[in-house]
C-alpha positions in Angstrom: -76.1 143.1 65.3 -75.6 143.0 61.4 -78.6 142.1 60.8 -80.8 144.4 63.5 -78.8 147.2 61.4 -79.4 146.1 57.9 -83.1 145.9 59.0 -83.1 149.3 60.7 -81.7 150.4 56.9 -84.1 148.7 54.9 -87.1 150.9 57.2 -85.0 153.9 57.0 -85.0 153.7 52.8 -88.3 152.6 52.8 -90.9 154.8 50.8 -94.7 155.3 51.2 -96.4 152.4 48.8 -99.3 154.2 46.9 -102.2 152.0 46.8 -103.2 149.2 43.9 -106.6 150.0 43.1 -108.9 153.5 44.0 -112.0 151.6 43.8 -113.4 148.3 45.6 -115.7 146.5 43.3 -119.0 145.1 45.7 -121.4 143.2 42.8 -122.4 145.9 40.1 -121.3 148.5 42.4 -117.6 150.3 42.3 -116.9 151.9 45.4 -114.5 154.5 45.1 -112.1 155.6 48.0 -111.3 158.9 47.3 -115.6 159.5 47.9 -115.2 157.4 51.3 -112.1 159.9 52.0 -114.3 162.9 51.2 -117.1 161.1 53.9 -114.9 160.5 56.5 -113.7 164.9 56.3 -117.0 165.7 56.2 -118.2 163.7 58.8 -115.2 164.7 60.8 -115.7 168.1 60.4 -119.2 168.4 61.4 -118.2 166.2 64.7 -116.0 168.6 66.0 -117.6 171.7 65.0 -121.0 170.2 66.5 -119.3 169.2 70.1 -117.4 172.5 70.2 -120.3 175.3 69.3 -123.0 172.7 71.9 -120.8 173.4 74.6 -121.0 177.3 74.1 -124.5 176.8 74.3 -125.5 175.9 70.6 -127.9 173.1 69.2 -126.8 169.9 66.9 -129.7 171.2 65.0 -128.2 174.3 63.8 -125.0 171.9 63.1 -126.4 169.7 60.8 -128.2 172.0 58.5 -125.3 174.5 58.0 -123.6 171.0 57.2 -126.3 170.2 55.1 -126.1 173.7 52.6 -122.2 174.5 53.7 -121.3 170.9 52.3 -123.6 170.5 49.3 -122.9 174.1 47.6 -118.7 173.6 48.8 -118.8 170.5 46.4 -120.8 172.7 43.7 -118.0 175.6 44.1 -114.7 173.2 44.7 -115.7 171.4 41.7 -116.5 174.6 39.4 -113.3 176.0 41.0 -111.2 172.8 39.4 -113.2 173.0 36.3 -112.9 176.5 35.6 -108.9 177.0 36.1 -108.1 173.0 34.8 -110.3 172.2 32.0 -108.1 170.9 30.5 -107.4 168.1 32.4 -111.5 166.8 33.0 -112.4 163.7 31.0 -112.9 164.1 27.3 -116.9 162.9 27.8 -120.3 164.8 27.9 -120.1 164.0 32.2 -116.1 165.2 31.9 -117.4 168.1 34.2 -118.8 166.0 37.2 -116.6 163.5 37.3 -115.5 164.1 40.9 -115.1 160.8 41.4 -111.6 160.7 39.4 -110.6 164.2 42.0 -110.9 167.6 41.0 -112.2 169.3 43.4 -110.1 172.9 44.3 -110.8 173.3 48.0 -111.1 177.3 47.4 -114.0 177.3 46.1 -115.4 174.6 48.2 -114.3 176.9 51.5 -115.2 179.7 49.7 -118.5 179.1 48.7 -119.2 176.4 51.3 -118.3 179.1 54.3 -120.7 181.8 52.1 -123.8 179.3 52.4 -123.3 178.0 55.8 -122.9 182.0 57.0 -126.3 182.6 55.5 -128.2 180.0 57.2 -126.6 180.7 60.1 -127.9 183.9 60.0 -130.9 183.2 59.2 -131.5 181.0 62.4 -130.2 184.3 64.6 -127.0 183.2 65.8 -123.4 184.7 65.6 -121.8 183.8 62.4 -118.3 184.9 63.6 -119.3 182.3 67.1 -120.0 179.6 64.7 -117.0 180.1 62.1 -114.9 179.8 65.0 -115.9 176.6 66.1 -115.7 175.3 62.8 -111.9 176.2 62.0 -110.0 174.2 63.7 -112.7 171.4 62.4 -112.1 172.2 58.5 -108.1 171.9 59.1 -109.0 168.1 60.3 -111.5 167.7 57.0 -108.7 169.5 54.7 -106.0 167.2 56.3 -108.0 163.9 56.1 -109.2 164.8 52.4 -105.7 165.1 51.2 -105.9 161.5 51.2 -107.9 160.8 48.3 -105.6 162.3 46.5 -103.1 159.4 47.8 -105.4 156.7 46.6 -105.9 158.1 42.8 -102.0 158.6 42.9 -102.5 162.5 42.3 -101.4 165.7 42.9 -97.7 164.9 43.9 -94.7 166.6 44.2 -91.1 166.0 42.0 -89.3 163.4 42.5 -87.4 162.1 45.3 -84.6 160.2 47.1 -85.9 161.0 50.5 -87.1 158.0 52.9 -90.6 159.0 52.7 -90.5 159.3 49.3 -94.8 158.6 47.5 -94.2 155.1 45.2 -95.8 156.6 41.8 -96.6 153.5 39.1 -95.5 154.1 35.7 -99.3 154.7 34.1 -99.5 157.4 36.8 -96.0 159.4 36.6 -95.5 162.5 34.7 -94.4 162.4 30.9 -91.3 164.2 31.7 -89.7 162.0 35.1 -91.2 158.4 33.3 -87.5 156.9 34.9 -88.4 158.3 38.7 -89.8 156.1 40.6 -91.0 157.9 44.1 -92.1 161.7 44.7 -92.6 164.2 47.3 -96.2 163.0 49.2 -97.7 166.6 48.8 -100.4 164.8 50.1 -99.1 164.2 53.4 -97.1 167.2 53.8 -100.6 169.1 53.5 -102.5 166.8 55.7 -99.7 167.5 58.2 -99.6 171.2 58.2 -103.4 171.5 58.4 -103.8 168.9 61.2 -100.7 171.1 63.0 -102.3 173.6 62.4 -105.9 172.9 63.6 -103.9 172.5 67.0 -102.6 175.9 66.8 -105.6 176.7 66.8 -107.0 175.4 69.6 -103.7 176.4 71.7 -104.2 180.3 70.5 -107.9 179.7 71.7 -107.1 178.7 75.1 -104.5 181.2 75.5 -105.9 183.9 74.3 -108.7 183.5 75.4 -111.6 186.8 75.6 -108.7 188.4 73.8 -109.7 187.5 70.3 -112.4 189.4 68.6 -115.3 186.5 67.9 -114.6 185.6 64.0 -111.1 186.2 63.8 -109.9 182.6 64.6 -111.7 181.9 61.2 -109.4 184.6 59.9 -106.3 182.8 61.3 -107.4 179.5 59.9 -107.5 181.0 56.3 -103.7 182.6 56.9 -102.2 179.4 58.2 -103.6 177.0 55.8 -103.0 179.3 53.1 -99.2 179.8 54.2 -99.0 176.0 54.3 -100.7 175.5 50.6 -98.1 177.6 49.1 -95.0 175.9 49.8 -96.8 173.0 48.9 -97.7 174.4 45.5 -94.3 175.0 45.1 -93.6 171.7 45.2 -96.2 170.2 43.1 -95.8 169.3 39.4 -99.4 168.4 38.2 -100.5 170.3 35.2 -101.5 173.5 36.2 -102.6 177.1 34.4 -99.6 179.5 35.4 -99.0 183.3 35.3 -95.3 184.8 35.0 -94.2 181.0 35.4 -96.0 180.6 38.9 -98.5 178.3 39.4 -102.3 179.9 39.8 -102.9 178.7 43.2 -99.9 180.2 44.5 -101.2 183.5 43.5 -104.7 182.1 45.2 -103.0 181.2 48.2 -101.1 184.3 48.9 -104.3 186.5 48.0 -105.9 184.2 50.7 -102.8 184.8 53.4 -102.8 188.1 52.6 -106.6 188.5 53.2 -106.4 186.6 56.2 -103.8 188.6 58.2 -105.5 191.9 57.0 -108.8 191.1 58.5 -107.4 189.2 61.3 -105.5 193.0 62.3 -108.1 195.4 61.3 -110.7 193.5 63.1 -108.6 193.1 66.1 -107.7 196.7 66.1 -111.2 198.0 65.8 -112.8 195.3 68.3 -109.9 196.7 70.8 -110.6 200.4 70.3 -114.3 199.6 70.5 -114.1 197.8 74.2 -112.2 201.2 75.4 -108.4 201.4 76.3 -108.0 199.7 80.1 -108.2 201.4 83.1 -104.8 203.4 84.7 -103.2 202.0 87.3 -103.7 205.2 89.6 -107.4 205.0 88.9 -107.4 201.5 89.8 -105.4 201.8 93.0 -107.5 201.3 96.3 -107.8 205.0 98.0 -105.6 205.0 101.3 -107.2 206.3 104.7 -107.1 209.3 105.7 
């Protein structure tokens, strides 16, 4: 019995390892994980959005090429967003800037300006933008989530240090100048991924529930409030280097612009599509005339 409890101690005090290496060397080639992570969202993302907007009728076609733009301009914007607001922290070389390999890519502009190409092509094929945003929130939750983790394998973007059991394992060369002595931190990482894969199903719950009561478009609207509510408590907890106004970090300001965008058009929308599909019948109008 002494010793199934002092091994039931040693897994409850355990912390998360980080990992040895961010990179897997094949030949002349370096393989870096954090890329593979970014693959693996991407791919996941345009899975699910792909089997949910087919089964409403859509084509892989349309899938793919919104993929195609949406993805290649979000990596443009979610790397100018990180080198814009954090230049002080790229590389001190001539390819500093698009170094995306060693992270740095601020997933507001890559929603942002990822979301803005993929509208336009989808409207240029003739299809509802709001239909397809729809399909594809729940699926960038699951890509946000999973992406968090390559910021696990460059031992990145954690939170302050920590006792708790799940506590991330930092190594010295990676650990802020001011905690050198603490050894584990909060996994922002996984608290994020967490949130936005909880999240994603929320989603999909309000969806089924809801549903034919929620003006087409708005679920994107939601998606942007709930991950944003998420991001700011985990802002809060982060202590990476970061640009700050009145002692607050810059993407908590971001984020609550974001959640506070998101709920607005999420109501005003609602309220309008409502009002425009006409108050419902009265009872007495609906009531079946009795013989006379």
């Amino acid at each position: 019995m002494q010793n199934v409890a002092a091994v039931s101690a040693s897994i409850f005090v355990a912390s998360i390892p980080s990992p040895s290496s961010s990179t897997i060397e094949i030949g002349p080639i370096s393989i870096h994980f954090y890329g593979l992570t970014l693959l693996v969202a991407i791919a996941a993302a345009v899975a699910i959005t792909g089997v949910r907007w087919t089964r409403r009728g859509g084509d892989w076609d349309l899938v793919f090429r919104v993929a195609v733009w949406g993805v290649a301009f979000g990596i443009v914007g979610a790397r100018a967003y990180h080198v814009l607001t954090s230049w002080d922290e790229l590389p001190d070389e001539w390819w500093g800037p698009f170094a995306i390999w060693k992270g740095g890519l601020g997933v507001w502009g890559g929603i942002g300006l990822g979301a803005l190409v993929g509208a336009i092509v989808a409207r240029r094929s003739g299809v509802s933008v709001a239909a397809l945003a729809d399909c594809a929130a729940p699926a960038l939750l699951v890509a946000q989530g999973i992406g968090r983790f390559g910021n696990w394998w460059n031992q990145e973007l954690f939170g302050g240090p920590t006792d708790l059991p799940w506590g991330l394992e930092i190594d010295v060369e990676n650990r802020p100048f001011d905690h050198p002595e603490a050894e584990t931190f909060h996994p922002t990482f996984l608290y994020e991924a967490l949130w936005s894969f909880s999240m994603a199903g929320v989603l999909l719950v309000v969806e089924r529930v809801f549903r034919g009561r929620i003006r087409p478009g708005n679920l994107f609207a939601l998606y942007v409030a709930l991950y944003s509510l998420g991001r700011i408590w985990v802002e809060l907890l982060r202590i990476d280097p970061s640009h700050e106004i009145a002692g607050v970090r810059l993407n908590v300001y971001v984020a609550a612009f974001a959640l506070l965008t998101g709920v607005v058009v999420f109501v005003v929308r609602q309220r309008r599509w409502r009002r425009d599909q006409g108050a419902p019948p009265r009872l007495e109008a609906m009531a079946i005339p009795k013989p006379r």
